[in-house]
N, C-alpha and C positions, 0 to 999 in steps of 0.2 A: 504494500500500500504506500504510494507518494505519502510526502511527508502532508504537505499542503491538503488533500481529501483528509489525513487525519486528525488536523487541527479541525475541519469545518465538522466531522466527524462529532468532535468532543463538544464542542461548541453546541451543535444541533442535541446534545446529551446534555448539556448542561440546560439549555431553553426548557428542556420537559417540565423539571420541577415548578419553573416561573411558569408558564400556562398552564400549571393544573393550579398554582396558587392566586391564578387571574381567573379564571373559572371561579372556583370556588368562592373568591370573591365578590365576582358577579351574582352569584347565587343570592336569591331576595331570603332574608329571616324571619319567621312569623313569632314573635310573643306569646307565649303560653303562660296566664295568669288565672290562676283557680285558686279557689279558698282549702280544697280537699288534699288528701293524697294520692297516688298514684294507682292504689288499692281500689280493687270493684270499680274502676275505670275502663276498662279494658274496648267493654262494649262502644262507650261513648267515644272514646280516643278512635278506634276501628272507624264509627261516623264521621266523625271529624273529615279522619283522612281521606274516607270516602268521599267527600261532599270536595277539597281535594282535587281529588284526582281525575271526579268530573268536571272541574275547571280545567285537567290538561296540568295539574301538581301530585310531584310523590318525592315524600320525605325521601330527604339521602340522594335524591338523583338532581332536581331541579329547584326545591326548597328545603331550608334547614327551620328546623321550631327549638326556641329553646323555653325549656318547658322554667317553670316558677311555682311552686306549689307550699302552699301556705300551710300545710299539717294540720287544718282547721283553727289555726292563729292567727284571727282575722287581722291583729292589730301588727301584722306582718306583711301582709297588702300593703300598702303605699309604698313601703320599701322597697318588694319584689319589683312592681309597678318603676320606680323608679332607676332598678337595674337595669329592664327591657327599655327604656328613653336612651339611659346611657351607651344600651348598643345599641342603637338606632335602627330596631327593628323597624320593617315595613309594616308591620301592622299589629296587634293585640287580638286577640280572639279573651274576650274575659266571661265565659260562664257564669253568669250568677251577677246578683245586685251588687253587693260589696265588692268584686273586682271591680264591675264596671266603674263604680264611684271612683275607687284607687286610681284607676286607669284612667277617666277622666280628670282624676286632681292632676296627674301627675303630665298631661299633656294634650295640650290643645290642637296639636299637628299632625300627629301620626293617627291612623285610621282603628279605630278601637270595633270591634263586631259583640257585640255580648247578647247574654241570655239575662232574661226578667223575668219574675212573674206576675209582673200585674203593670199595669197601663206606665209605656217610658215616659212620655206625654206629665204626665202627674206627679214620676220620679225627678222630672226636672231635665232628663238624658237627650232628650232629643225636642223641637219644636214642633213638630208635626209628623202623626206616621207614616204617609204618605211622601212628605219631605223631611226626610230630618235637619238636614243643616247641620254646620259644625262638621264634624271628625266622628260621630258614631252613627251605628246601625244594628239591627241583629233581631233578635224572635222574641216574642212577646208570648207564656206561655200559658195567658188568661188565670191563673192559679185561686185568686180572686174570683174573678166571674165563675168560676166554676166549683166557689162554695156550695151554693145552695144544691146543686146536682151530684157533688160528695154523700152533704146529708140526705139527701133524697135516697140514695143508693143504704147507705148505713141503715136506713130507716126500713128500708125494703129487707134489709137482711136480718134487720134484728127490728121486726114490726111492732114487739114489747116495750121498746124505751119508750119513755117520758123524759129521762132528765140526762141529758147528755154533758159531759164535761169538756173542754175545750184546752188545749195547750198552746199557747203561742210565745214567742221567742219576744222580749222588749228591747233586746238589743238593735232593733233596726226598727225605730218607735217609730215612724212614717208606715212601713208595712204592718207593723203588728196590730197599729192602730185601726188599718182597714177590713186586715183580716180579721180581726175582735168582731167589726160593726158586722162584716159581712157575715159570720155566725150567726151572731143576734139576730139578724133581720132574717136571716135561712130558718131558722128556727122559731122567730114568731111566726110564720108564716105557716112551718106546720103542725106547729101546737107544742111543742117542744120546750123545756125548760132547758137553759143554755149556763155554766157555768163555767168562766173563764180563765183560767189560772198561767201564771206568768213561771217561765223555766229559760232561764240563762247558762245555766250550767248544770253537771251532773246531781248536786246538791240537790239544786230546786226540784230536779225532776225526780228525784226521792222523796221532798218532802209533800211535792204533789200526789204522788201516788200514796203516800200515806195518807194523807188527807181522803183520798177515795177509797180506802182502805175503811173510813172512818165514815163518810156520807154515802156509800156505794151506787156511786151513778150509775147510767143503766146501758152507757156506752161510750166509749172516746172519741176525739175528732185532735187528731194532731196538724199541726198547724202545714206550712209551703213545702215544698218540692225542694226548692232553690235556697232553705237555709243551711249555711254550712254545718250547724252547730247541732241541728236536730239531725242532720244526714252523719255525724259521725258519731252520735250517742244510739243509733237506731238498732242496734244490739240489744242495749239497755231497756229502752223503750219497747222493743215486741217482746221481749224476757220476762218485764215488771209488768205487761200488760196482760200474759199468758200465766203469771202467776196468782195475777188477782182476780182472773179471768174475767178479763174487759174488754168487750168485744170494741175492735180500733178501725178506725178506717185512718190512710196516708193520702199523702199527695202522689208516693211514688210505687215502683215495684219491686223496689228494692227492698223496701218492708216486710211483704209478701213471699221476697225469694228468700227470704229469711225467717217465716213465720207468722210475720204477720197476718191478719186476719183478709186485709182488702186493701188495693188504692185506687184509685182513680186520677188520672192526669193526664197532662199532655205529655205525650211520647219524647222520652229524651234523646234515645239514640236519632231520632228524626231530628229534632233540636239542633243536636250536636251535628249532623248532614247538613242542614240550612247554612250555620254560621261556618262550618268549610268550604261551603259553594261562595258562599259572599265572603270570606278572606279570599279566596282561588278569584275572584272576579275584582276586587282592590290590586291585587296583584295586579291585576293585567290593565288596569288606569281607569277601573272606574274608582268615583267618589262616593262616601259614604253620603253627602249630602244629597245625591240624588237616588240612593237604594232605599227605597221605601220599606220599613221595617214587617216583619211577617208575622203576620196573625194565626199564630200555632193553627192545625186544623186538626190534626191527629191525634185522639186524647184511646187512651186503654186502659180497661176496667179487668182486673188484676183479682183473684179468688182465692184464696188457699184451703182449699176442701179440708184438708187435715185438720187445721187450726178451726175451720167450723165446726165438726166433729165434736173436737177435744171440748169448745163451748157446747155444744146441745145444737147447733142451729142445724138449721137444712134451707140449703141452697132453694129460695124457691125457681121453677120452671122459666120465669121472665126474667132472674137475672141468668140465668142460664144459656140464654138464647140473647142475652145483651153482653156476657161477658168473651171480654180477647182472650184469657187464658185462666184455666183452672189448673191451679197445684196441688198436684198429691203428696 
């Protein structure tokens, strides 16, 4: 080999590493901002990617995500939040109110996509659903509006209650405050005695269930979907509610895949597909201010025959024929 082919030789060897580090480069970062752990994610993370890849994105090849995950320590959001600014991600994908909020403090610029459960419009998130405006966008998962058709379903399953007890989280006093009224008003409506009690942490949620240990309501109604803090005690919560046998309804099915009695909700893994499609479309230049925020449509009504069982109930015929899935 000439000398001279073997200089251009080493040369052309030496370029590789610099275009794969120009590449890579190039590669757009999504923001991965969640209140949870990484744990019983599996499914939604899958949508995600899905939602993704139907834009024409797949982690490790054309987009990198660097994930940020709060351990259910909300007051660790803003921080995480403000690590994803410092690498100047393309965009935030924030599941859940509390990132969003984080993720909104912490930047005005970069395109934020999050999950809610109840109207953004009223959270303060966005100006209109139709236009939002601003830097954010993402699903709306009615959690709220779809109080009174919870109780409705509870009521159907356990047709004996009168006097229901209610849990709701006061650490996010704008929501808790709505989700309260919107019990009360579910329940005057269908004759129902409604009792409200406040649980922030594991503590409370012992001294709650003792308390119904002591009045013994005649069924539970556990409060959103989307709070971190009831989704990582929910162990606790179908254990202490199966032991004092209370029959519960949730927001999610994640309850249910764990014993719980019932949820009813808008579909997460669907959720989590939406705000993939709308990160994979910021990607590719559109604005959040002109993606009109989505109005959950897919909600599943979640059984766990066993856990009926073990209380006395029977399934009747009509939720039978309305429910998505029954667990044995």
């Amino acid at each position: 080999m000439k000398r001279r082919e073997f200089i251009t030789l080493l040369g052309g060897a030496a370029m590789w590493p610099l275009a794969a580090r120009a590449q890579q480069a190039a590669m757009p970062v999504i923001g991965w901002l969640n209140p949870a752990s990484p744990d019983n994610y599996a499914d939604r993370l899958r949508a995600f990617r899905q939602g993704l890849k139907d834009t024409g994105y797949v982690e490790g090849e054309n987009v990198a995500i660097e994930y940020r995950w709060a351990e259910y320590q909300v007051d660790r959001l803003p921080e995480l939040a403000a690590e994803l600014v410092r690498r100047r991600v393309a965009a935030i994908a924030s599941p859940g109110a509390a990132p969003a909020f984080a993720a909104k403090a912490a930047t005005a610029t970069i395109p934020i996509v999050f999950i809610v459960g109840e109207d953004p419009v009223r959270l303060g998130l966005v100006a209109s659903l139709a236009r939002p405006g601003g830097n954010m966008t993402g699903i709306n998962l009615f959690n709220n509006e779809i109080t009174a058709k919870r109780l409705a379903l509870l009521r159907e399953l356990v047709p004996t209650a009168v006097r229901v007890a209610a849990l709701v989280n006061p650490t996010y006093a704008a929501i808790a405050e709505t989700t309260a009224t919107e019990i009360e008003a579910a329940a005057r409506a269908m004759g129902l005695q409604i009792q409200a009690l406040n649980a922030s942490n594991s503590r409370e949620i012992d001294a709650a269930f003792a308390s119904f240990a002591r009045e013994r309501p005649d069924a539970l109604f556990v409060g959103a979907s989307g709070d971190p803090f009831f989704n990582s005690r929910r162990v606790q919560l179908v254990h202490l509610a199966s032991h004092h046998r209370l029959p519960a309804t949730y927001a999610s099915r994640a309850y249910p895949d764990i014993g719980g009695l019932m949820s009813y909700g808008a579909s997460l893994v669907d959720a989590y597909r939406h705000i993939g499609v709308y990160t994979g479309r910021i990607l590719k230049g559109a604005k959040p201010a002109d993606l009109p925020v989505v109005q959950s449509s897919k909600f599943e009504l979640v059984i766990n025959a066993s856990t009926a069982r073990m209380l006395g109930l029977t399934v009747p015929d009509k939720l039978l024929v309305a429910v998505d899935e029954v667990i044995e």
